[in-house]
RODO-2510 file (C-alpha; in nm, 4 decimals, decimal comma):
residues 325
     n   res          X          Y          Z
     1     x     9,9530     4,9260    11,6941
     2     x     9,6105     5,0240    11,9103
     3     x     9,7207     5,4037    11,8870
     4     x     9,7641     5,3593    11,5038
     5     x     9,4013     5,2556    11,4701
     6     x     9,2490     5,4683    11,6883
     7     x     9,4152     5,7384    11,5211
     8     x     9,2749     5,5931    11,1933
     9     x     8,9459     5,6147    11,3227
    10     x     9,0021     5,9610    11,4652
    11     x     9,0673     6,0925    11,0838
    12     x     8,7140     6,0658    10,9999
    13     x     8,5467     6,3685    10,8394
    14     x     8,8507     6,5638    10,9396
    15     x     8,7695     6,8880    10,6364
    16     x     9,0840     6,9477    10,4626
    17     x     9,2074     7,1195    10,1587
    18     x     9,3687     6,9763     9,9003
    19     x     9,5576     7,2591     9,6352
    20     x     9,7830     7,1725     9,3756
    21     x     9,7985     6,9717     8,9934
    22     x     9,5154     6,7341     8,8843
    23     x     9,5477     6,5297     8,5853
    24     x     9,2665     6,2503     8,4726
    25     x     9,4966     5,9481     8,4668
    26     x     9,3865     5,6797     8,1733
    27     x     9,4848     5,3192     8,2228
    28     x     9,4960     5,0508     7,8980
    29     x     9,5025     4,6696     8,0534
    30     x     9,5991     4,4253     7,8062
    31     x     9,7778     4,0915     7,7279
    32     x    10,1416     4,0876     7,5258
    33     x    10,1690     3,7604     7,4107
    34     x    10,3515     3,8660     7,0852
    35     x    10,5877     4,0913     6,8822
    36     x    10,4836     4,3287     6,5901
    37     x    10,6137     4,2398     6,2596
    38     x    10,6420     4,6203     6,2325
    39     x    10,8876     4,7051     6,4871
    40     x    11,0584     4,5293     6,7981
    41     x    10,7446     4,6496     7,0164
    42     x    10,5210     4,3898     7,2067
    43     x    10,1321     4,3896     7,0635
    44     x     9,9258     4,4393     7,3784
    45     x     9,5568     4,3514     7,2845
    46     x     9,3357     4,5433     7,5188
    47     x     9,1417     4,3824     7,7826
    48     x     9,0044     4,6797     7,9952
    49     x     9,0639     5,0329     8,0471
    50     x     9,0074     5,2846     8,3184
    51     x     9,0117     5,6350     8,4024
    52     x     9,0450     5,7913     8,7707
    53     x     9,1510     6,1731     8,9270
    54     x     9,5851     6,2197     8,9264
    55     x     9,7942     6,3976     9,1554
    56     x     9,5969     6,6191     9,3704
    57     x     9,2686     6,4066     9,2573
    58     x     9,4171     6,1287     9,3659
    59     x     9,5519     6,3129     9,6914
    60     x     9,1620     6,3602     9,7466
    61     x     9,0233     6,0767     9,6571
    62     x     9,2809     5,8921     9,9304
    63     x     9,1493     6,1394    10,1930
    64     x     8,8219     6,0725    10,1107
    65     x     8,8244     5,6771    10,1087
    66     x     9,0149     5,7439    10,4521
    67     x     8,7376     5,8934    10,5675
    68     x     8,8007     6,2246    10,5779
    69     x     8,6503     6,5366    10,3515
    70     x     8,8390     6,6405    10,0717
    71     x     8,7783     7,0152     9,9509
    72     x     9,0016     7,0351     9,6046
    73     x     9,1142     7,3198     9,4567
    74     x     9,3001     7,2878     9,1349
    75     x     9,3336     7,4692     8,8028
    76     x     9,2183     7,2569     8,4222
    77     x     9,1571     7,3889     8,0863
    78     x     8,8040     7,5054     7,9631
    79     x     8,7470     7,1438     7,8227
    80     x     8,5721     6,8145     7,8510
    81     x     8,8513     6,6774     8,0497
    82     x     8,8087     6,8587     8,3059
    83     x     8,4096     6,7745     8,3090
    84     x     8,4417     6,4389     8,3269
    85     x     8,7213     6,4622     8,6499
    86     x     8,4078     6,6254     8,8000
    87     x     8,2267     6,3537     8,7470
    88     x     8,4528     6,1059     8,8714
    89     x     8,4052     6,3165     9,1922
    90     x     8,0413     6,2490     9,1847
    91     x     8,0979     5,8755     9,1073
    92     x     8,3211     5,8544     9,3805
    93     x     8,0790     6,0525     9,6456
    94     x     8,3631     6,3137     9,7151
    95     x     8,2792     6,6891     9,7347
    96     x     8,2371     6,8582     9,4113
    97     x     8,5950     7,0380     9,3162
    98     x     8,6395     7,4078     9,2482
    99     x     8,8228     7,4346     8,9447
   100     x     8,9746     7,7461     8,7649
   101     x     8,9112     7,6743     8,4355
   102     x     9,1998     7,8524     8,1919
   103     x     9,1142     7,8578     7,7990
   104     x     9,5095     7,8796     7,7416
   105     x     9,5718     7,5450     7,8626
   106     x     9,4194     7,1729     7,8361
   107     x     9,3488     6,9546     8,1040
   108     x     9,6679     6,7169     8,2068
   109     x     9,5814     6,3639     8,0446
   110     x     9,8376     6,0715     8,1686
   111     x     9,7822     5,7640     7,9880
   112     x     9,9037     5,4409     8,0783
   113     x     9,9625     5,0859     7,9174
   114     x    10,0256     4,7691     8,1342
   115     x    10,0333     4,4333     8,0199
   116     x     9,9591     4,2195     8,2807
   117     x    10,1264     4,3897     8,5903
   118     x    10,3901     4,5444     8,3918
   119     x    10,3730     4,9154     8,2832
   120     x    10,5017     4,9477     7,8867
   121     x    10,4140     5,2719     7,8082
   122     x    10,3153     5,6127     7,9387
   123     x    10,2183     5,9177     7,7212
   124     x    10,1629     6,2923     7,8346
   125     x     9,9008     6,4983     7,6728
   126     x     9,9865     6,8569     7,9097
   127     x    10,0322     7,2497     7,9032
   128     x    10,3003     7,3134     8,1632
   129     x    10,3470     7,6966     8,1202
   130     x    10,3150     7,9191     8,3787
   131     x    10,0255     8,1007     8,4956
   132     x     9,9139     8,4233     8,4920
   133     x     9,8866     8,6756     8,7940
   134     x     9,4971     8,6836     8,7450
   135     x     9,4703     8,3395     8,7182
   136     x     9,7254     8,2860     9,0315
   137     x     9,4832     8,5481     9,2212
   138     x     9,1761     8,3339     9,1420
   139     x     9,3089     8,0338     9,2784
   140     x     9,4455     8,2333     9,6110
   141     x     9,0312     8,4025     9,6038
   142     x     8,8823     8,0139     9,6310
   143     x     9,1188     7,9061     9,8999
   144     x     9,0578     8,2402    10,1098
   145     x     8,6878     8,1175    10,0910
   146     x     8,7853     7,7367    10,1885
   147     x     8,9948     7,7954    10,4559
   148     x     8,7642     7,8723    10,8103
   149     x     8,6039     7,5478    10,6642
   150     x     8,9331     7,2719    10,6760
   151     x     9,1671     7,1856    10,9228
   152     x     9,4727     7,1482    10,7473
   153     x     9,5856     7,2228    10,3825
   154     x     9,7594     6,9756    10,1478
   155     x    10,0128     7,1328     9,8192
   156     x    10,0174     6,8593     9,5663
   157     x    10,3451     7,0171     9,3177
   158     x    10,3396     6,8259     8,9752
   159     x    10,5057     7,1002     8,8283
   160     x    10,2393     7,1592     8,6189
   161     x    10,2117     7,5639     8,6865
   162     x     9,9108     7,5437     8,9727
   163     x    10,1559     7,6586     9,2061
   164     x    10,3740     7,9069     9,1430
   165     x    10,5926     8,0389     9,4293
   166     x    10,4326     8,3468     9,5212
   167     x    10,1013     8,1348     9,5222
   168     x    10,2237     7,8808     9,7807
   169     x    10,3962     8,1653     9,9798
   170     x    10,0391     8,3163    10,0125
   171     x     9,8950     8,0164    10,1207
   172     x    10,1561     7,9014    10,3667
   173     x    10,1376     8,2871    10,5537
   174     x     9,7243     8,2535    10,5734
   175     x     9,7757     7,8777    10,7122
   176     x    10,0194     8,0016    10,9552
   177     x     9,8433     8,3123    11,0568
   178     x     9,4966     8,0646    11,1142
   179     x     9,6369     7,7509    11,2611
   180     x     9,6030     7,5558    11,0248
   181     x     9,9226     7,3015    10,9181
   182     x    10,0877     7,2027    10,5820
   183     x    10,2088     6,8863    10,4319
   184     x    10,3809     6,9431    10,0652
   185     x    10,4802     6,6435     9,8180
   186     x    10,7286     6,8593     9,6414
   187     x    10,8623     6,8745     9,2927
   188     x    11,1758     7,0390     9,1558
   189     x    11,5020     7,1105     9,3095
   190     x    11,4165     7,4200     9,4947
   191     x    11,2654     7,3748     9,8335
   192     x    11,2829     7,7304     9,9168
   193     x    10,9979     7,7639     9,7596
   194     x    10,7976     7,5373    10,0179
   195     x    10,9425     7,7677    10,3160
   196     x    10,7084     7,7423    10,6422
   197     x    10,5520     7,4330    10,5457
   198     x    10,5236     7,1872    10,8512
   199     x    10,5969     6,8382    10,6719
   200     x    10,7711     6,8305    10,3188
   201     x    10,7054     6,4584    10,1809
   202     x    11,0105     6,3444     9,9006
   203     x    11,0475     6,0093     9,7819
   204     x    11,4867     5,9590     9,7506
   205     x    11,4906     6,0224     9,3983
   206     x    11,2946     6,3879     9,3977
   207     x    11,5532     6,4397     9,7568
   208     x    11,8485     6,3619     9,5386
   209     x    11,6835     6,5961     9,2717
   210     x    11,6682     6,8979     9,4879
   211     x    12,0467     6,8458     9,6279
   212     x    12,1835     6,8224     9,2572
   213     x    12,3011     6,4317     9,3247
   214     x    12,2531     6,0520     9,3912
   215     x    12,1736     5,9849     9,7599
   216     x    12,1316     5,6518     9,8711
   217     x    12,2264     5,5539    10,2200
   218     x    12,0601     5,6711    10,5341
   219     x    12,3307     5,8370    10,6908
   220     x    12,3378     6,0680    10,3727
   221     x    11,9607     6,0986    10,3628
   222     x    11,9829     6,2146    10,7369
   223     x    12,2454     6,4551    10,6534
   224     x    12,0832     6,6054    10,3065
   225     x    11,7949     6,6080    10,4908
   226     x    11,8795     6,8188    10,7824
   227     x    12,0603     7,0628    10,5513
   228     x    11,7458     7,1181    10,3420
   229     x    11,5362     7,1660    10,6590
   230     x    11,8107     7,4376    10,7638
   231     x    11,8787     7,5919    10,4409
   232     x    11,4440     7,5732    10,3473
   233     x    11,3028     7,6438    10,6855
   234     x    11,1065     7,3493    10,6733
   235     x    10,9614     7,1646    11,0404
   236     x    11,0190     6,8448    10,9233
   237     x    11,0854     6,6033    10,6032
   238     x    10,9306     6,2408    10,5457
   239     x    11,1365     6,1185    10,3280
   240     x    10,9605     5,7556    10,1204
   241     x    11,2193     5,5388    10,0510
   242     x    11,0423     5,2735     9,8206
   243     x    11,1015     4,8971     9,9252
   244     x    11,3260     5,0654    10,1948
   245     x    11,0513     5,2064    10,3939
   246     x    11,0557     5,5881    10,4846
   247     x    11,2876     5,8066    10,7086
   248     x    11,1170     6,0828    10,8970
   249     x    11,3460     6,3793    11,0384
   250     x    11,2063     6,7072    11,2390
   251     x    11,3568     7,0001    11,3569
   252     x    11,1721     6,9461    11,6696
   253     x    11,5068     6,7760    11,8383
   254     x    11,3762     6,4571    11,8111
   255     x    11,6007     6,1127    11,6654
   256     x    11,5657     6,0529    11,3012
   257     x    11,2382     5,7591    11,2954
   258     x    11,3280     5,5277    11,0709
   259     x    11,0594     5,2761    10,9220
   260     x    11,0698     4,9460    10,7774
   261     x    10,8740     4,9232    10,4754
   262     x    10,5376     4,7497    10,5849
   263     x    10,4443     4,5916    10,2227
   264     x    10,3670     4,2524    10,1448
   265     x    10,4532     4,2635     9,7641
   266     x    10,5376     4,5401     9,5770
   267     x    10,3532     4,5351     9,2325
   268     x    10,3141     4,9131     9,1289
   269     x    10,4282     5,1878     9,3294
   270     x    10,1825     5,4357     9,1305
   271     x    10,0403     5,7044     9,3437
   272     x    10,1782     5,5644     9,7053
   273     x    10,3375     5,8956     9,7964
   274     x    10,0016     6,0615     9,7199
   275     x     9,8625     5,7939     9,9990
   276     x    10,1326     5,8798    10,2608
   277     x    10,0658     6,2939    10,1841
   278     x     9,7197     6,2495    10,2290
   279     x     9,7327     6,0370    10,5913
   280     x    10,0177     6,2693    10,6792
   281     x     9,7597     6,5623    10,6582
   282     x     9,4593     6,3472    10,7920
   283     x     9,7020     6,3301    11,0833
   284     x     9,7851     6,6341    11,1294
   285     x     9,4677     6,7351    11,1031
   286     x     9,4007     6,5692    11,3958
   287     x     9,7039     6,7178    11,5798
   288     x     9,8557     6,3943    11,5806
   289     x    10,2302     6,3416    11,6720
   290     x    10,4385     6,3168    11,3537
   291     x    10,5870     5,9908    11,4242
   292     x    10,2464     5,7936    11,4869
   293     x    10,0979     5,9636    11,1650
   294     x    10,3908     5,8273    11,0286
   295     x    10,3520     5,4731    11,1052
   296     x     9,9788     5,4597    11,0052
   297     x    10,1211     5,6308    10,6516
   298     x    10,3837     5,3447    10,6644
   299     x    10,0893     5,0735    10,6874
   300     x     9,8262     5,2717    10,4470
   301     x    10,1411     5,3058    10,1600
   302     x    10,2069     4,8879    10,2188
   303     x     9,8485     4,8205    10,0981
   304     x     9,8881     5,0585     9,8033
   305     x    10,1793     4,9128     9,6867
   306     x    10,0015     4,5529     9,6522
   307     x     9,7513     4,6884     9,4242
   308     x     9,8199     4,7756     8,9982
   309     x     9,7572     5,0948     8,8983
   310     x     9,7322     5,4328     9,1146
   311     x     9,5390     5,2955     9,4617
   312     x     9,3713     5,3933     9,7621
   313     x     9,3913     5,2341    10,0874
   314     x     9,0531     5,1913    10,3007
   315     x     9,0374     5,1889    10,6636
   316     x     8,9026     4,8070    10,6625
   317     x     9,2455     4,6812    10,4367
   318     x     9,5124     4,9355    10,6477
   319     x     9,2961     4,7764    10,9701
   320     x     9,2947     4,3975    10,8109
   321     x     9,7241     4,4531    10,7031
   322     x     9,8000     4,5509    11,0269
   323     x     9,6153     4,2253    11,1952
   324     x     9,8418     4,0325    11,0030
   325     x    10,1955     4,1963    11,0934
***
């Protein structure tokens, strides 16, 4: 446990870059104590509501309550949307993100409702087309100019068309030919597409998604696992496995680690992979052994997990949960 926390203390202002899908995720609290009269659907009578940066923003934002800097580079629609994730930036004292702002598209909006700690409801307001060449080139300009300035790089896929293939090829070669390590949280069945990366992060379901069926037991997340690390030419998987704790394989030659989950009480599972990628990259950042970063994701995730609504673990509740195992 000592080498977890000093390596949680070694993350601090580590500079890395964070590329990939942001989304302004809206939250409606209320109470359902009742039925409508108008249809079997409960009446949830609003007690609070909150807004805060999704998937790569919320990549960042964990980096940035971990201690480290966050550089984000993400593509939004020419809109208001995408003004006010700035400003949650601000509020949050992380550095200002560079955004490519597309007229052809709108901002990603996910809202959700949750009555008491249950989620109801969750509605989509998204353009998920594919982008352009120019626009692709933009995005690969801004991370050309990011790069000798962060230590590691970050690919948050929500499938959301910030990250085309060719795009992340680019920006896998230039962190290969400068040193500089990449973790992916991955979305879609083709892992090809993530080829060179260092540390590919699935949760089971998006693993069973990319093999084309159900995969449950270890022994057959070991095995699917090594055959996508073959078949992609991936270094190594982390594979989150919920209440079941996480499963990390390399191609290093080192035994399958596999981790007990380290949570207390699972209320909402909302944005814990996006904790693991983003100590995973604080990490390796660092040049941290896989396995440790590992554990220390294992802890950070455990807090999360306690918490309703996409969270952030600090380094005084990861330090404070780890007193207490």
């Amino acid at each position: 446990m000592k080498k977890i926390l000093e390596l949680l203390n070694g993350i601090k202002n580590r500079p890395i870059l964070c590329l990939g899908d942001i989304m302004l995720d809206r939250y409606i609290y209320g109470r359902a104590d009742r039925i409508s009269p108008e249809a079997p659907v409960p009446i949830v009578r609003v007690t609070k509501r909150m807004i805060m940066p999704g998937g790569v923003g919320n990549v960042a934002k964990n980096i940035g309550f971990l201690g480290a800097h966050p550089q984000t580079i993400s593509l939004t629609g020419d809109d208001t949307v995408a003004d006010i994730l700035i400003n949650l930036f601000k509020e949050a004292h992380l550095p200002i993100p560079i955004f490519i702002r597309d007229q052809s598209r709108s901002t990603s909006v996910k809202t959700r409702v949750i009555a008491g700690i249950q989620q109801l409801l969750r509605f989509d307001d998204e353009n998920d087309h594919p982008i352009s060449g120019h626009t692709a080139q933009k995005l690969l300009t801004a991370v050309k100019k990011t790069l000798p300035k962060i230590q590691a790089i970050v690919l948050s896929d929500y499938g959301k068309g910030t990250l085309p293939e060719g795009l992340i090829q680019e920006v896998i070669s230039l962190a290969q030919k400068n040193g500089r390590p990449v973790v992916v949280d991955p979305k879609g069945p083709d892992y090809r597409r993530y080829h060179g990366a260092d540390l590919v992060t699935p949760n089971r379901n998006e693993l069973s998604e990319a093999v084309g069926r159900k995969v449950a037991t270890t022994s057959e997340l070991k095995k699917v696992g090594r055959e996508i690390m073959n078949t992609c030419g991936l270094a190594a998987l982390l594979i989150t496995r919920g209440e079941d704790g996480m499963l990390l394989l390399t191609n290093s030659g080192a035994n399958p680690v596999l981790m007990p989950s380290q949570a207390r009480e699972v209320f909402d599972v909302s944005g814990a992979g996006d904790t693991v990628v983003a100590v995973m990259v604080a990490t390796l950042a660092l040049g941290a052994p896989l396995a440790l970063g590992a554990s220390l994701a294992n802890l950070a995730a455990g807090v999360v997990v306690g918490k309703v609504g996409t969270a952030v673990a600090t380094p005084e509740e990861i330090k404070a949960w780890a007193e207490e195992r």
